[in-house]
BALOBA-1460 file (C-alpha; in Angstrom, 3 decimals):
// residues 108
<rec num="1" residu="x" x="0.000" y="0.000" z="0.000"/>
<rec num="2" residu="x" x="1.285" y="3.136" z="-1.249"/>
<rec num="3" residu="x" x="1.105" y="6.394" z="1.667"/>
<rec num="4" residu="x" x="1.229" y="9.887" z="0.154"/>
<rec num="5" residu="x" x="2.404" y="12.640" z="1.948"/>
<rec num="6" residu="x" x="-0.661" y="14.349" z="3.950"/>
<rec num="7" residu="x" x="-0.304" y="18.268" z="2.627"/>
<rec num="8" residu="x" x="-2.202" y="20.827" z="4.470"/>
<rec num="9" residu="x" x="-3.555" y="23.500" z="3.161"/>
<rec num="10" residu="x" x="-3.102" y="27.204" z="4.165"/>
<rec num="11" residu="x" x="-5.568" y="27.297" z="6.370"/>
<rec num="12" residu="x" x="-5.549" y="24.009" z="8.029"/>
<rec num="13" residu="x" x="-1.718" y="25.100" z="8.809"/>
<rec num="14" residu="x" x="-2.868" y="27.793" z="10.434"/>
<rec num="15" residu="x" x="-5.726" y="26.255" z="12.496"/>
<rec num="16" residu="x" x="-2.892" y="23.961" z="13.925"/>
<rec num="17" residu="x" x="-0.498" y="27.161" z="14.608"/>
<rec num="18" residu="x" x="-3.522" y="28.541" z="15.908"/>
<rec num="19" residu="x" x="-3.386" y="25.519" z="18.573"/>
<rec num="20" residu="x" x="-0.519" y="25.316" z="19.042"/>
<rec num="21" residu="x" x="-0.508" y="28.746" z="20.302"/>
<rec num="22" residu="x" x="-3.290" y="28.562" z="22.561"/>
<rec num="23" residu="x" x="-1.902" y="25.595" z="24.322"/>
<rec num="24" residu="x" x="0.924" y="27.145" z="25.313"/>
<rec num="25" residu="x" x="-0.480" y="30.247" z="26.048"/>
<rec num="26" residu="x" x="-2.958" y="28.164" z="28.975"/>
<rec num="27" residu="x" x="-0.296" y="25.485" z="29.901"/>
<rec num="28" residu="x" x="2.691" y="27.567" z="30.027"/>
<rec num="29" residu="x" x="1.602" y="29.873" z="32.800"/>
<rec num="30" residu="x" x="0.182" y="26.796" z="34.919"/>
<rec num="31" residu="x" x="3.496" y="25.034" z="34.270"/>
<rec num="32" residu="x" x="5.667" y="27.799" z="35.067"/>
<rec num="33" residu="x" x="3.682" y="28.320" z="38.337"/>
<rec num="34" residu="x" x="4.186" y="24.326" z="39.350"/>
<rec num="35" residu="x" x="3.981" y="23.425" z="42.598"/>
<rec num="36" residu="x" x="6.823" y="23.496" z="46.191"/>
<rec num="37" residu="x" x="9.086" y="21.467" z="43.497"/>
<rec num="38" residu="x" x="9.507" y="24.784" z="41.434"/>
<rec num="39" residu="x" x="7.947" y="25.083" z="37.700"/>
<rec num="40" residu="x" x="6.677" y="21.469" z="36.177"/>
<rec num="41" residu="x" x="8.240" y="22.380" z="32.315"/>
<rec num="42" residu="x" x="11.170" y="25.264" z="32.902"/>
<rec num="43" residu="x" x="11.323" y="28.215" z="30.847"/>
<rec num="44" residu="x" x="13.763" y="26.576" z="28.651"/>
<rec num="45" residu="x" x="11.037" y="23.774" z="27.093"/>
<rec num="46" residu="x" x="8.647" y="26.481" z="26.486"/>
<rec num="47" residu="x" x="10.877" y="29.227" z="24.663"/>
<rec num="48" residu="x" x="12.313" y="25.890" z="22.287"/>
<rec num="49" residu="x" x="8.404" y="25.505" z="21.914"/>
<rec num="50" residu="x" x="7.839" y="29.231" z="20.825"/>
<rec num="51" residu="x" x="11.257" y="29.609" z="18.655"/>
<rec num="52" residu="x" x="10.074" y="26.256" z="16.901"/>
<rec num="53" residu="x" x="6.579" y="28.056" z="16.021"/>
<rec num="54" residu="x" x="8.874" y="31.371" z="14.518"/>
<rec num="55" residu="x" x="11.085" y="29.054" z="12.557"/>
<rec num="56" residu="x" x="7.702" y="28.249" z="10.418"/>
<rec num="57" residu="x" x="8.364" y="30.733" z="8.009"/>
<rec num="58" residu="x" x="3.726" y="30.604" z="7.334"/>
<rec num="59" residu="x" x="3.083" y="32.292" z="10.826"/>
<rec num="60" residu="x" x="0.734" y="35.354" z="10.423"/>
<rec num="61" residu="x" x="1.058" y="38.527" z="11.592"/>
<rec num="62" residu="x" x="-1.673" y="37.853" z="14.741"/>
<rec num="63" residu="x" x="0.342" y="34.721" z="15.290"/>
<rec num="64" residu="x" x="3.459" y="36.297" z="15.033"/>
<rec num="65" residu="x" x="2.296" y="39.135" z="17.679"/>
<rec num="66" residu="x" x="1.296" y="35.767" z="20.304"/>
<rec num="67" residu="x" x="4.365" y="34.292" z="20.094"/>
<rec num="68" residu="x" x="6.012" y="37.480" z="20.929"/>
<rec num="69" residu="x" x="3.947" y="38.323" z="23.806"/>
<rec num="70" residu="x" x="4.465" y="34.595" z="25.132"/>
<rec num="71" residu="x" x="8.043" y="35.090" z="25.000"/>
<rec num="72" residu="x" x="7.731" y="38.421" z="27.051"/>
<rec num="73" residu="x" x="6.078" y="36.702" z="29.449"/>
<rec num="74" residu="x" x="8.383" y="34.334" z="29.666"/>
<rec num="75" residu="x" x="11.381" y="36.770" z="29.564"/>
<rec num="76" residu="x" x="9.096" y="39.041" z="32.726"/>
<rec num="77" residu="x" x="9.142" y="34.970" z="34.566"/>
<rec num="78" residu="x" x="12.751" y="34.568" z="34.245"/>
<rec num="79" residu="x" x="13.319" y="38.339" z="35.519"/>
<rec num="80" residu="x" x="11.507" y="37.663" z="38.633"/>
<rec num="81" residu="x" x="13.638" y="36.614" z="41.761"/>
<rec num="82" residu="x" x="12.579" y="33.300" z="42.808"/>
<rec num="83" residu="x" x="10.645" y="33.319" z="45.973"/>
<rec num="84" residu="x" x="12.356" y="32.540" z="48.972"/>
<rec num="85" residu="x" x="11.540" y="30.398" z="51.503"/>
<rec num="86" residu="x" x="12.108" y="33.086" z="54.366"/>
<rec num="87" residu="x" x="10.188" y="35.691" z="52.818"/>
<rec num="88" residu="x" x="7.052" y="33.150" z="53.151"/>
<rec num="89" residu="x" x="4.868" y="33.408" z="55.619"/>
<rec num="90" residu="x" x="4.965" y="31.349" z="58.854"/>
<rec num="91" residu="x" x="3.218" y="27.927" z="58.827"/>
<rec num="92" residu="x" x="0.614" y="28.238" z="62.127"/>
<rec num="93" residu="x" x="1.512" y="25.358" z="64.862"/>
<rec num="94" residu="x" x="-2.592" y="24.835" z="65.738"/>
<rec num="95" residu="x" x="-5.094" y="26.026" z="62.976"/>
<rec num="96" residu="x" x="-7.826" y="25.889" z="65.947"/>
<rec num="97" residu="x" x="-7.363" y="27.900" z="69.648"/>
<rec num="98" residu="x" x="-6.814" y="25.179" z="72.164"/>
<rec num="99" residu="x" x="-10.653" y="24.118" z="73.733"/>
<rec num="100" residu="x" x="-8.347" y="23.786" z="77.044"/>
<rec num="101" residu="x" x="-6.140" y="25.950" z="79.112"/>
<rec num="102" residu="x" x="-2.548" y="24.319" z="78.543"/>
<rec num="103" residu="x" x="-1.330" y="22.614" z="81.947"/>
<rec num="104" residu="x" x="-4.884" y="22.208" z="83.420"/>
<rec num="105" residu="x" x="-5.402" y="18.485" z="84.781"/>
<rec num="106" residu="x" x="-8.599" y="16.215" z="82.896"/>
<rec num="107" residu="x" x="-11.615" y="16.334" z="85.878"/>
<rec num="108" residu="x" x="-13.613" y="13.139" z="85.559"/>
């Protein structure tokens, strides 16, 4: 069985770019964010993500403007200090006042 090339056209490329570009627009901001552990993808993955959209020489000029702002926002992310651990507030021992005054003997 012969396979022949799948060509898209112009606007089905586009649709995809068009995808492509609004999954990293919602994922790369929740990524970046992560978790304690730091960022989930670094900065890194998602600017090789962006520079491999601008090396696709059919972007459009709307597309074009996306990318760019994603990779601002990335550049504004890498700017930032990280947070330190210090500067975070202090964990609470009890969430809840003690129901009993501390050294108090149990009456039965």
């Amino acid at each position: 069985m012969d396979r022949k090339p799948i060509n898209l056209s112009t606007s089905s490329k586009a649709a995809f770019i068009d995808g492509d570009i609004t999954h990293i627009a919602r994922a790369m901001r929740l990524s970046l964010q992560g978790d304690l552990a730091g960022p989930i993808l670094p900065a890194t993955y998602w600017r090789e993500r962006l520079w491999k959209l601008l090396d696709n020489s059919s972007l459009t000029h709307p597309q074009l403007c996306a990318v760019d702002s994603l990779l601002l926002q990335l550049d504004q992310f890498e700017a930032q200090p990280p947070l330190a651990w210090d500067e975070l507030a202090p964990a609470t021992a009890a969430l809840f006042p003690p129901t009993h005054e501390a050294g108090a003997a149990h009456r039965a």
